[in-house]
N, C-alpha and C positions, 0 to 999 in steps of 0.2 A: 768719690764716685767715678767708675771705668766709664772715660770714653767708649760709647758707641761704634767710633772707628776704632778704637783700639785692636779692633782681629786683624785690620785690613794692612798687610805691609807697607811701610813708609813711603820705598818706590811708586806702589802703588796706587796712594793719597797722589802724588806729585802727578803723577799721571792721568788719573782719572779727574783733577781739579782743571789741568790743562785741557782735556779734551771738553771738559764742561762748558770752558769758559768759549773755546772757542765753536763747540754748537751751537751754544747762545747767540756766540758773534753771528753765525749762518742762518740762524733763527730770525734776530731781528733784518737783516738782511733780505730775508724775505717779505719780511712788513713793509718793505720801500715801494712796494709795487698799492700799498692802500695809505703810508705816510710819510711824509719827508723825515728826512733823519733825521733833524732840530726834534719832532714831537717823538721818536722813537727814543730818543736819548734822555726825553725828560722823562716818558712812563716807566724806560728803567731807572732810573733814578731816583723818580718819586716810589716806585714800592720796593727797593732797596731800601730806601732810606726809613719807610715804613716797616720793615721788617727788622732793621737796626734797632731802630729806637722801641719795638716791642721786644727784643732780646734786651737792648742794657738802657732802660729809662732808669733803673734808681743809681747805676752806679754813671749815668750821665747827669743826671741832676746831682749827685755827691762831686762830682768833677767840673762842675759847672759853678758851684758853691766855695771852690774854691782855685778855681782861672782867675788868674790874673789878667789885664787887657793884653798884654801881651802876650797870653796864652790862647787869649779870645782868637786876636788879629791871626793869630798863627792856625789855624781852624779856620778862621774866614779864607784866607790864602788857599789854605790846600783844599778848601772845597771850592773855591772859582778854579784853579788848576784841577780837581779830578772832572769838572764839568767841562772844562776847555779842551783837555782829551780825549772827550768822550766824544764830544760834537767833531773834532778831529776826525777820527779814528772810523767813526760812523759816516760820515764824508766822504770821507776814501775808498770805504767798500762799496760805498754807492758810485762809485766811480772805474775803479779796480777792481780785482783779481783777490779774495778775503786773504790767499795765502800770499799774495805779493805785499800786500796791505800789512799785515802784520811783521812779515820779515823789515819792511822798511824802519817800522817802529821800534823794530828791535834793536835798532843802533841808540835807542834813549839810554837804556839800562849799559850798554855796552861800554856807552860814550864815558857813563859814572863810573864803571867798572876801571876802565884804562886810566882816567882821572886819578882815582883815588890810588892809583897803584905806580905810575910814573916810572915804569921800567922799559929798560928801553928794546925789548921783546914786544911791549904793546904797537911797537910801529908797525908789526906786521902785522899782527889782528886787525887794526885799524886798516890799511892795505887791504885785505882780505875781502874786510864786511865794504869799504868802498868804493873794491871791485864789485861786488854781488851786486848793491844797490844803482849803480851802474849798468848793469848789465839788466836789471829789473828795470830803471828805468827806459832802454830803450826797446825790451821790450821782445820776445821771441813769435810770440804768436798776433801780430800786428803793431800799429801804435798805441803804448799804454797812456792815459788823459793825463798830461804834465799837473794839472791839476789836481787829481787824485793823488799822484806821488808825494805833492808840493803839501795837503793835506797828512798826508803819511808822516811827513818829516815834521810838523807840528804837533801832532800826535804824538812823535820821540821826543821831541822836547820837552811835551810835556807828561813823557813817563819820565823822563829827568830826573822834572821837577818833583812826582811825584814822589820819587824816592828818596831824594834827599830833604824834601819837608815831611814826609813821613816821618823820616826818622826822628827827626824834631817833635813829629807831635805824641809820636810814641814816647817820648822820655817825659813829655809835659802831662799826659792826658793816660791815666790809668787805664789797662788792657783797650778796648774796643769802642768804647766814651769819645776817641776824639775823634775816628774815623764816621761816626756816627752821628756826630755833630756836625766834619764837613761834609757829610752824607746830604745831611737837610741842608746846608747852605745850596751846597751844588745842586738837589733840586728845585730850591726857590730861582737861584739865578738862571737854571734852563726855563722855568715853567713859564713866563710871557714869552718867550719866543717859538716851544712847543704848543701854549694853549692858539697863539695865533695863526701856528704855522699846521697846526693841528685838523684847527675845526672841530666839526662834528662827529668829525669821523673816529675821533679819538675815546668814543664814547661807545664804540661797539662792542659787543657782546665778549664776541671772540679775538677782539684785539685787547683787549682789558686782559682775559686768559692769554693769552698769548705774551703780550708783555709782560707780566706778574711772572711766567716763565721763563722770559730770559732775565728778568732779573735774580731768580733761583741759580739759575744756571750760570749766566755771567759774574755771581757777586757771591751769595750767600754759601753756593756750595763748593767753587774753587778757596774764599776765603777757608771757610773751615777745614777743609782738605790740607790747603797751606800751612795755617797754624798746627795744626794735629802732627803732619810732618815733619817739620820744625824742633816739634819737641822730643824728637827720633834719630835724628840724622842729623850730620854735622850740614853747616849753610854751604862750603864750597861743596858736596854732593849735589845737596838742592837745589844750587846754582848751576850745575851741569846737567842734570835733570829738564830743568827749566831751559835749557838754551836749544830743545826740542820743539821750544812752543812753534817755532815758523814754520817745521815742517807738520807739526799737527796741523796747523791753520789750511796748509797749500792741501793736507787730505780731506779736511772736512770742507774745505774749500767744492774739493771735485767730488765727495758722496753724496754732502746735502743740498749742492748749489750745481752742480756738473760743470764747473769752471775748471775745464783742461788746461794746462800748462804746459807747455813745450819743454825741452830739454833744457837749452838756453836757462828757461827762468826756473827750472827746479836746478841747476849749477850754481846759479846765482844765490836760490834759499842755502844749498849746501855751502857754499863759500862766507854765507852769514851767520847759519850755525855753528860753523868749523871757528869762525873767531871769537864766538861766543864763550866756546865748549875753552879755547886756548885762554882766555882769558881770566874764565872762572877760575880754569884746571892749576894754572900757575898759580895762583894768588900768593903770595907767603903768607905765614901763618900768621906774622903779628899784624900786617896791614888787613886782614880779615874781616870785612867788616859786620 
């Protein structure tokens, strides 16, 4: 059966996933002014994870029938880290700049990238991206909340994480099963600290709609986007593709949010893009991951 996406060019997918993910970001962002990030993170979560588990319930329960406990534990892991990122990440923006926010995070995937590659050209990307984050953190258009940053950089830690236990759970856990699995861990470990931090309020009409949309848009439609892509294009493209996400972040930042940035700190996203793009661009072909 033809994907759906299949008319939409590959660039395309990769593009239009990233600006998703990051309206979403500007979306829930807006919610802080009716909920603390703690309950914004768990309503995405909980109808993400409900939207998972109505896509792949039988081949989650085939894959659940045959996890071993340490395929369990490996599941349980990556969904306490995609929920520890999340509360991260959502921290920050309630703090920060969405596009300074995201560029910081970007040294998670970056950090894996240089790791897994150990050449010794990565010491200038590294240089690069912690010039930019440097220069984001002290900040061009006043003082940026050290805290907010200090959130950002947990946040990269734990896109790290997520990466490299991803990979694990994708080899354990047949196509979309395991993401799906730590989908509902992560929303039960967010949901006592959303329901309390939440209230009543988490029960409104149009916060329910609204939430239910950034989890379309943060999850269900950059994933799909991503995978469709994927099976298009070689991964060092997509990896150079993707290493736009900070300067998408810093636009939807200033459309949907009007968080201006001064010169300063759109140099600093560009000097975190620029080690991104070097990173991926280089890769050799057999360390590939």
């Amino acid at each position: 059966m033809t994907s759906p996406l299949g008319s939409i060019p590959a660039p395309g997918l990769v593009l239009g996933g990233i600006f998703s993910l990051q309206i979403g970001a500007g979306l829930a962002k807006g919610l802080f002014d009716t909920l603390p990030p703690t309950a914004v993170v768990f309503l995405r979560l909980a109808f993400s994870a409900i939207a998972l588990v109505a896509i792949t319930q039988r081949a989650v329960r085939a894959a659940l029938r045959r996890a071993s406990r340490g395929d369990l534990g490996l599941a349980v892991t990556f969904g306490l880290s995609l929920a520890a990122m999340n509360i991260a990440i959502y921290e920050s923006f309630s703090r920060i700049p969405l596009g300074i926010a995201v560029t910081i995070e970007f040294i998670g995937p970056l950090g894996v990238a240089v790791a897994l590659s150990r050449r010794r050209l990565d010491l200038l990307w590294v240089l690069l991206a912690g010039t930019g984050v440097v220069l984001l953190a002290r900040g061009g258009s006043g003082d940026i909340d050290p805290v907010g940053v200090l959130f950002a950089l947990v946040a990269a830690a734990g896109w790290a994480s997520y990466i490299l236990l991803g990979k694990q759970l994708g080899q354990r856990f047949p196509g979309s099963s395991g993401l799906t699995v730590a989908s509902v861990v992560g929303a039960a470990a967010v949901a006592p600290i959303g329901l309390t931090t939440g209230g009543s309020d988490l029960w409104q009409t149009h916060v329910l709609l609204l939430a239910a949309g950034i989890a379309l848009l943060s999850s269900v439609i950059p994933y799909s986007f991503e995978l469709e892509a994927l099976r298009r294009m070689p991964a060092t493209v997509f990896g150079i593709l993707m290493s736009l996400e900070p300067a998408a972040a810093a636009l939807v930042g200033l459309v949907v949010l009007n968080e201006v940035l001064h010169v300063q700190e759109w140099l600093a996203i560009g000097l975190v893009v620029a080690a991104c793009l070097g990173a991926t661009r280089q890769r050799p072909s057999r360390a590939e991951p």
